[in-house]
N, C-alpha and C positions, 0 to 999 in steps of 0.2 A: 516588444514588451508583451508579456503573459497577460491575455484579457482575464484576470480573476473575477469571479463570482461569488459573492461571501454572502449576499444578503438571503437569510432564512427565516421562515416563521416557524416557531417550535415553541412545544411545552414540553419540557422531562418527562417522561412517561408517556405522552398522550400517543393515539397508535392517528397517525395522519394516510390519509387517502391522497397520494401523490401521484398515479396513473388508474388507468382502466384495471392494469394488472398488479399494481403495487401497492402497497401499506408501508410504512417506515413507525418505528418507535428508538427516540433516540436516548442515551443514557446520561446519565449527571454526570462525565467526566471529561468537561472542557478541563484543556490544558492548549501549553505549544506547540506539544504534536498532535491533540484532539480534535482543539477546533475548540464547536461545540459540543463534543464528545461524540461517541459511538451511534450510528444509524444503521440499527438492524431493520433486514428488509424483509417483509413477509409476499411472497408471490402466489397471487391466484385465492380461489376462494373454497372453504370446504374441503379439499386435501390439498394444502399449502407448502412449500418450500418455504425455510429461516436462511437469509445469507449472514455471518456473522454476529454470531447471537451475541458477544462482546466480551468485555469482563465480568471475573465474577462480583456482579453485586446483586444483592436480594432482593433489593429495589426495582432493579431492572428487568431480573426473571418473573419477578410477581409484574412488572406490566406489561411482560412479554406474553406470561399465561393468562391474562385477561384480556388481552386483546385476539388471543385465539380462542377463546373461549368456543365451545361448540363447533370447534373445526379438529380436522385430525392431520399433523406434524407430517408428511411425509418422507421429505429431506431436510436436512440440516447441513449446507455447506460453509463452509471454510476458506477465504481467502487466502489467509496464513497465518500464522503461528505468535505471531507480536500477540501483548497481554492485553490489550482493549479493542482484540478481536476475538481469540478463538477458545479462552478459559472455559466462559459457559457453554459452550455447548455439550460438556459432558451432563449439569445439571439439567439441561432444557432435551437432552437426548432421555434421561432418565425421568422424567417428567412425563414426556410423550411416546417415550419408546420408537423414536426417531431414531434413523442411520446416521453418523456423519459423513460427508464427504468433504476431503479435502487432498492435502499432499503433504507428508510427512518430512520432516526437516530433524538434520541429525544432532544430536545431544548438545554434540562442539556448535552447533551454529545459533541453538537453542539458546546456550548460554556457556560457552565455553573462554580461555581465553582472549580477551580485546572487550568481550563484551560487557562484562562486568567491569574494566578497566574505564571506557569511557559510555556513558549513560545518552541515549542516543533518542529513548525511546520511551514508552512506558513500562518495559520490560519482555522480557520472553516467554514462551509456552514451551515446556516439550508436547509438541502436538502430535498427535497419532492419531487418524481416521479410522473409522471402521469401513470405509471403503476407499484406496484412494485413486484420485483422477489426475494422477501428475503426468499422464501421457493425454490427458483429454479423455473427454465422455460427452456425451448426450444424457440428458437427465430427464423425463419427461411426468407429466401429470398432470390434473385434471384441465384442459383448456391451459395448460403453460407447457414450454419445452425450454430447457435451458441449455446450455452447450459449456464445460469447461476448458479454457482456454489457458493451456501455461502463459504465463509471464514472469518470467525470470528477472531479476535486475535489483526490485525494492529488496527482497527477498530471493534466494533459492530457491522454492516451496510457493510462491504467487502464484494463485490461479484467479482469472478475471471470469463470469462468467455472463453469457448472452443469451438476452429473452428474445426469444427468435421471435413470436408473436407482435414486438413492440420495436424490433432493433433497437434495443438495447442494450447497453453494458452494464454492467454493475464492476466498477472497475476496481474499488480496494484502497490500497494505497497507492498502486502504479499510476492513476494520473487522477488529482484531485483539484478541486477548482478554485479552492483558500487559498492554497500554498503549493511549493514545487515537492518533489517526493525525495525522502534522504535514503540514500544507495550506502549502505554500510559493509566494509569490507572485517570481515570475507567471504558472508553469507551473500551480503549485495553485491552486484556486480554492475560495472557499467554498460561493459560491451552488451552484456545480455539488456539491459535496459535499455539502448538505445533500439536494439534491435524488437526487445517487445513493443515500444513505441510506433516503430514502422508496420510491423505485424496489424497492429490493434489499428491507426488508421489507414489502411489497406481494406479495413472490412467497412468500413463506412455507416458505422452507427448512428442513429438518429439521437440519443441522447447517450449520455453517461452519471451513472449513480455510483457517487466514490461513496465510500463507508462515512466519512467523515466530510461534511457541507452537502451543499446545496446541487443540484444534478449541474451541469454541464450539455446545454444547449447546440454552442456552434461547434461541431464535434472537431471540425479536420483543420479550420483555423488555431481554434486552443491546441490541439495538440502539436500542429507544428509552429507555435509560438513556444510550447513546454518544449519544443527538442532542439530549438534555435538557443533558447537559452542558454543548455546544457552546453552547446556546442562553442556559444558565446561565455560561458565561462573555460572550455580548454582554450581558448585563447588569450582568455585571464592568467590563467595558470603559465602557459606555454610565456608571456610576456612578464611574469614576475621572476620564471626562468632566468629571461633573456636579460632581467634587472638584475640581477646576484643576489636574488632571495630566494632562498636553497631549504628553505624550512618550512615545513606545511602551516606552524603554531607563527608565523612570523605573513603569511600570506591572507590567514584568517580575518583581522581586526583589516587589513584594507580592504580585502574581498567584500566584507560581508561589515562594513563598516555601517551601512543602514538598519542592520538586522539588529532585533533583541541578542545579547549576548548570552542569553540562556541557550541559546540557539547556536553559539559557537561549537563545543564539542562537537555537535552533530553537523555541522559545515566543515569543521575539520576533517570528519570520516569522509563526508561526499568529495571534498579537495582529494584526498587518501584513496577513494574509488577513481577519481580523473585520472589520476597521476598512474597508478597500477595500468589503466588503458592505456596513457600515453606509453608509458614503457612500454607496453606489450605490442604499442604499435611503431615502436623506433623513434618516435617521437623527444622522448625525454630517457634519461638513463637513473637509476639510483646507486649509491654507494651502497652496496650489500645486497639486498633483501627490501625491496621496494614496500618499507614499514610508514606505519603512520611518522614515527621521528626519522626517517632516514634522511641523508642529503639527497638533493635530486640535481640533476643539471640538462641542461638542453643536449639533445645527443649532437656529438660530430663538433 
């Protein structure tokens, strides 16, 4: 079972002192997939980094530009491309005359086909950095140094990044401490997700700050409680198989029979990401074009 952490103190707007090195300001856009909405992270003091400045609300930007008040913007990075991550940062780049960095994600994944068909999320950006780090970078500045780290899986375009000073993560959506993370195909992918997972605890970080909740403490146990899960459901999957339930929309309501049903669609897609890996790994076979509606059956 996933040790979740949900319990936070927060005000809208207010800018909170959360490490030596970090600030957070979080935005008014609790939801399903928010939480309690967007937790942009201000790094260091005096010439600061913004991780995910959020969506765009006016609200937001104005408490973002008062909490840096007398300080000067120097990066602005980007996790990815979802809409209650990466919209403001064109407003808060032209406020400060900050660069963005992030990883650029193409039109089709942005919002193309499937995606607008089933609603998974808060929506898409087409995102484009003015600088971007989708092979990794080192980022550095006053007393902080940050490292961009791909992680592919939630996203295409996921990048996690690490405060070398603090061992830290600031992880994004790729592992959050509320909730499991929704891999949406075709942009999400599984294979790449399980592997960012091993990736990311392999480095052995001392905390992690997802965008969304409270940080995450016992880093190597949650995360391989978050990949036992995953793994714990292709065996959900692989055993409805083996039952004659051959339909992703028919696996949903017992899978995910504890869950809000607002939350279905987007269980459907992460069932729709398993099932494309089990194909890919022989595991399971589809009839056609391993589609969200396609039949599936156990191979062999």
């Amino acid at each position: 079972m996933i040790p979740f952490v949900r319990e936070m103190d927060l005000e809208y707007g207010r800018c909170d002192q959360v490490s030596p090195l970090i600030r957070r300001v979080t935005a008014a856009n609790p939801g399903p997939f928010t939480f309690k909405g967007t937790g942009t992270y201000i790094v260091g003091r005096g010439a600061v980094a913004v991780i995910d400045p959020g969506p765009e609300m006016e609200d937001h930007l104005a408490a973002l530009l008062a909490a840096l008040a007398g300080e000067r913007v120097s990066h602005i990075l980007v996790t990815h491309h979802h809409a209650d991550h990466s919209p403001l940062a064109r407003a808060l780049s032209a406020a400060t005359g900050a660069p963005v960095y992030g990883c650029a994600v193409s039109p089709s994944a942005a919002g193309g086909a499937g995606v607008e068909e089933v609603k998974t999320e808060a929506g898409h950006d087409a995102f484009t950095p003015d600088i971007s780090v989708c092979g990794g970078a080192v980022i550095a500045g006053e007393g902080w140094t940050l490292e961009a780290i791909p992680t592919p899986g939630h996203t295409s375009n996921h990048i996690c990044y690490a405060l070398q000073e603090e061992n830290a993560l600031f992880s994004g959506d790729h592992i959050m401490g509320w909730s499991t993370t929704v891999i949406t195909p075709p942009d999400g992918d599984m294979g790449d997700y399980f592997a960012s997972l091993d990736l990311i605890r392999g480095r052995g970080f001392a905390t992690l700050w997802p965008t969304h909740g409270p940080p995450i403490r016992e880093v190597d146990p949650f995360i391989a409680a978050y990949a036992e899960h995953r793994r714990e459901r292709e065996r959900q999957v692989l055993a409805q198989l083996g039952a004659g339930v051959l339909h992703i929309r028919d696996m949903v309501p017992v899978l995910y029979a504890g869950v809000d049903s607002r939350l279905w669609p987007a269980a459907a897609r992460s069932l729709h990401a398993h099932l494309i890996e089990l194909v890919r790994r022989g595991e399971a076979v589809a009839e056609g074009e391993a589609a969200l509606e396609s039949v599936y059956r156990l191979a062999g």
